[in-house]
C-alpha positions in Angstrom: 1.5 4.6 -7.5 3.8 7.2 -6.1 1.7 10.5 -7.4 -2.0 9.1 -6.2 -0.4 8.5 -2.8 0.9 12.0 -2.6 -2.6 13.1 -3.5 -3.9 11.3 -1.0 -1.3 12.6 1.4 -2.4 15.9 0.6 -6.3 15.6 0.7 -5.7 14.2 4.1 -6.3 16.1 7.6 -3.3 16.8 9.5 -4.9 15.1 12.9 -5.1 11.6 10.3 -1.8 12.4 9.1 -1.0 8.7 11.1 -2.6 7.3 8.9 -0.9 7.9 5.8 2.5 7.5 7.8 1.5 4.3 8.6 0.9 3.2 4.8 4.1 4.6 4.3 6.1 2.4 6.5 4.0 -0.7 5.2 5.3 -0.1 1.5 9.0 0.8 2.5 8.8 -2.5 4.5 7.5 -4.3 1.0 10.4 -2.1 -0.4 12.8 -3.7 1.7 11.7 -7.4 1.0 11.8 -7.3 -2.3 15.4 -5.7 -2.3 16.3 -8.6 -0.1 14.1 -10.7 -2.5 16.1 -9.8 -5.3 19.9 -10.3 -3.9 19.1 -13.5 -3.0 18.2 -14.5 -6.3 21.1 -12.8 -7.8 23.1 -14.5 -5.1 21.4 -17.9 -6.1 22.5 -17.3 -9.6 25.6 -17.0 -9.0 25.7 -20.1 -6.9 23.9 -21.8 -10.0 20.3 -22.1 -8.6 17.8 -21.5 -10.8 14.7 -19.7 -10.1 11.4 -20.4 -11.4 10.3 -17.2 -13.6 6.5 -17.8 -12.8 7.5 -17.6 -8.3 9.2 -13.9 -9.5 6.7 -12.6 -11.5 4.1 -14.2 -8.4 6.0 -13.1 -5.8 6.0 -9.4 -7.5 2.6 -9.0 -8.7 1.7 -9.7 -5.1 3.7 -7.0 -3.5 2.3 -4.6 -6.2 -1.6 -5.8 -5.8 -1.3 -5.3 -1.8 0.1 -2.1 -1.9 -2.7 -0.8 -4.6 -5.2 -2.9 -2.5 -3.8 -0.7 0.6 -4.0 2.7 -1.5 -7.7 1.7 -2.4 -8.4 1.0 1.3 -6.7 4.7 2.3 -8.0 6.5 -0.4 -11.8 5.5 0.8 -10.8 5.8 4.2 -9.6 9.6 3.2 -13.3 10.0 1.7 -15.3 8.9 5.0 -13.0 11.4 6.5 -13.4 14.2 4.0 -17.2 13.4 4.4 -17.5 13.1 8.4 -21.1 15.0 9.1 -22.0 14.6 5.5 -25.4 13.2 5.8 -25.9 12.4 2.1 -22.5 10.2 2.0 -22.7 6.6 1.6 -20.3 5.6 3.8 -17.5 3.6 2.0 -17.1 1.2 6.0 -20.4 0.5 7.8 -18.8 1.1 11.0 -17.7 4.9 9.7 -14.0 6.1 10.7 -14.6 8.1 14.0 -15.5 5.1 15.8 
């Protein structure tokens, strides 16, 4: 996940740099949680608290769908933007990106 974001990162202008910046801080944010995710189970364990293996694997799966669902949104957003006065292009977002 880390190398297509850098490509992304790369293909992207410098004035939509925000954008990617922006993703960035939204992942080390889902970073954070799942750090603090995982020493409170470990803290539960120790306590003898059992957690349910199904709500971990849940609770991870969904942190690593939204972030590729968010790399999927940039990357066509990167497209529209590599495409701007492209008449051809489909747009990948009806309402275009320099709205």
């Amino acid at each position: 996940m880390d190398k297509r974001f850098n490509e992304i990162q790369q293909r992207i202008s410098k004035e939509h740099r925000d954008l990617v910046k922006f993703v960035q801080h939204v992942f080390d944010e889902y970073d954070k949680k799942a750090e603090e995710h995982r020493r409170l189970v470990a803290s539960d364990a120790l306590a003898g608290i059992k957690t349910s293996g199904v709500e971990e694997k849940t609770f991870y799966n969904t942190i690593h769908e939204t972030k590729r669902w968010m790399l999927d949104v940039l990357e066509r957003t990167t497209q529209d933007f590599e495409h701007s006065g492209d008449k051809n292009w489909n747009k990948n977002f009806k309402d275009g990106v320099n709205g």
